[in-house]
N, C-alpha and C positions, 0 to 999 in steps of 0.2 A: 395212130399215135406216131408221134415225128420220133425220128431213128437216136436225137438227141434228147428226149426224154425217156429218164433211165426209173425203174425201183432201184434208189439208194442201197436198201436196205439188201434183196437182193443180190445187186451192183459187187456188193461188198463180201457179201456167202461164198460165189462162185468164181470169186477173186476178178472179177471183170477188168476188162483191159481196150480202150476205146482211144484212135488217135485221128488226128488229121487236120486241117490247113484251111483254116477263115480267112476272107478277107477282112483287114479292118472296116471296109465299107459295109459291112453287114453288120458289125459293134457299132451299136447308135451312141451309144454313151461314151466308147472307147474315140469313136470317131471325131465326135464333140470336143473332146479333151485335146485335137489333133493339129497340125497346122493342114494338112490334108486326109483324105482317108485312103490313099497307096497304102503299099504293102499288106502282106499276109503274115498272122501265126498261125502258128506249128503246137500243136498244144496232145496233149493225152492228159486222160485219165485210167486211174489204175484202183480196183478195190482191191481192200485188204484189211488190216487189223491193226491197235499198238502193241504194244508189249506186254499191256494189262490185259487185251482181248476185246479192246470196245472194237465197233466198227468205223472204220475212216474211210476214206479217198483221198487219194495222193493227185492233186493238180502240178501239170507243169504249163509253162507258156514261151514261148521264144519268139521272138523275131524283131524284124527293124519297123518303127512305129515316125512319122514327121511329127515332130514339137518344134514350138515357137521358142530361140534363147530370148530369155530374159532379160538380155543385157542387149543385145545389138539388135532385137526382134526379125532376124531371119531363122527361116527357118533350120532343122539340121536333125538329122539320123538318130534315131536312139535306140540301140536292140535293148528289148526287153528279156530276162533270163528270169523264169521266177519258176519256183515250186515250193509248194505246202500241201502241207496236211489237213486235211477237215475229217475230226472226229464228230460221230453223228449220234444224237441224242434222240429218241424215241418223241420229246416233247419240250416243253422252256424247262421244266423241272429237274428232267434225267439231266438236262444241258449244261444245267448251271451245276448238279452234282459233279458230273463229271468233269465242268471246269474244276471244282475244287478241289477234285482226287490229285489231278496230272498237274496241279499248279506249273505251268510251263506256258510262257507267254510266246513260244514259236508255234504254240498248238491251237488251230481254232477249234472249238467246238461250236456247230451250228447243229440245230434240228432239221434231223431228215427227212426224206418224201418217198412217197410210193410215187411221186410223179414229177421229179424231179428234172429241169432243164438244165443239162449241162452246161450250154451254150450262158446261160446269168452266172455262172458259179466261174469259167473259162474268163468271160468278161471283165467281172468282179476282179478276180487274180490279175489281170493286165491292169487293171485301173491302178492296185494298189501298188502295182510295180512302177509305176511311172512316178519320179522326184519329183519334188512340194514343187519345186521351181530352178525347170529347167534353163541347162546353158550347156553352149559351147565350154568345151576347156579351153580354148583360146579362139574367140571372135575371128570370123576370117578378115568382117569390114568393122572398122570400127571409128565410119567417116562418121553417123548418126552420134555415134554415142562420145567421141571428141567432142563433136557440136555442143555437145547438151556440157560438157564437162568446161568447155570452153566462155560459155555463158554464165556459169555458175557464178553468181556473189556470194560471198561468204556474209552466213549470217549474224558475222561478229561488226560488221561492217557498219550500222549503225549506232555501235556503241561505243568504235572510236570515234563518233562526232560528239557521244554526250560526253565523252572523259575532257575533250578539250577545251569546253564551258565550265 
């Protein structure tokens, strides 16, 4: 069994506590999303409980990940910061109960495993950290994107030829 598949349920008894440093080239799906696959995160996991007494795991993820901006299509640095809670449900049924106990939309509740891959759950968390659509806060070049601004017609443009028939 790989050192990264955990018993959740377990995981979460013995308060388990697991850390350490992927490269993105190993996150196929992370990498995908990427303008390259440089850089590494930093990531742990930690078992534990909520308030109520369900079982959770606390994911966190850090580091600098390349996206493409949107605006000027170079690429450019984005440290990802993320952490959540995944409360773990026995099956869809416990899952859905316990969404409706904790109504709290920062909480996931997913169904747990006796054979659970951290490395999809670490993943996941990086995916959902990354913006709908990224950008520079300020384009460094913005020779491409004058061009396009430059060429623009406005598409009012051929309705002042019908006003003046």
């Amino acid at each position: 069994m790989s050192a990264f598949v955990i018993d959740a349920f377990e995981f979460h008894k013995q308060d388990g506590h697991r850390e350490g440093v992927t490269p993105v080239a190993e996150m196929r799906r992370l990498a995908a999303d990427c303008a390259n696959d440089s850089g590494e995160l930093s990531w742990s996991v930690v078992g534990g409980q909520t308030r109520q007494g369900y079982p959770s795991l606390t994911l966190s993820v850090a580091g600098p990940v390349q996206l493409v901006c949107q605006r000027c299509l170079q690429p450019f640095t984005y440290d990802i910061d993320s952490s959540t809670m995944l409360v773990l449900g026995k099956d869809d049924a416990e899952a859905d109960e316990i969404e409706e106990i904790l109504d709290d939309e920062s909480i996931d509740v997913i169904v747990g495993s006796r054979t659970c891959d951290i490395r999809d759950l670490l993943e996941d968390e990086a995916l959902l950290a990354l913006p709908q659509s990224p950008k520079h806060d300020v384009c460094p070049d913005t020779k491409l994107l004058d061009s396009v601004k430059s060429e623009k017609v406005s598409p009012f443009a051929a309705l002042k030829n019908l006003k003046a028939e």
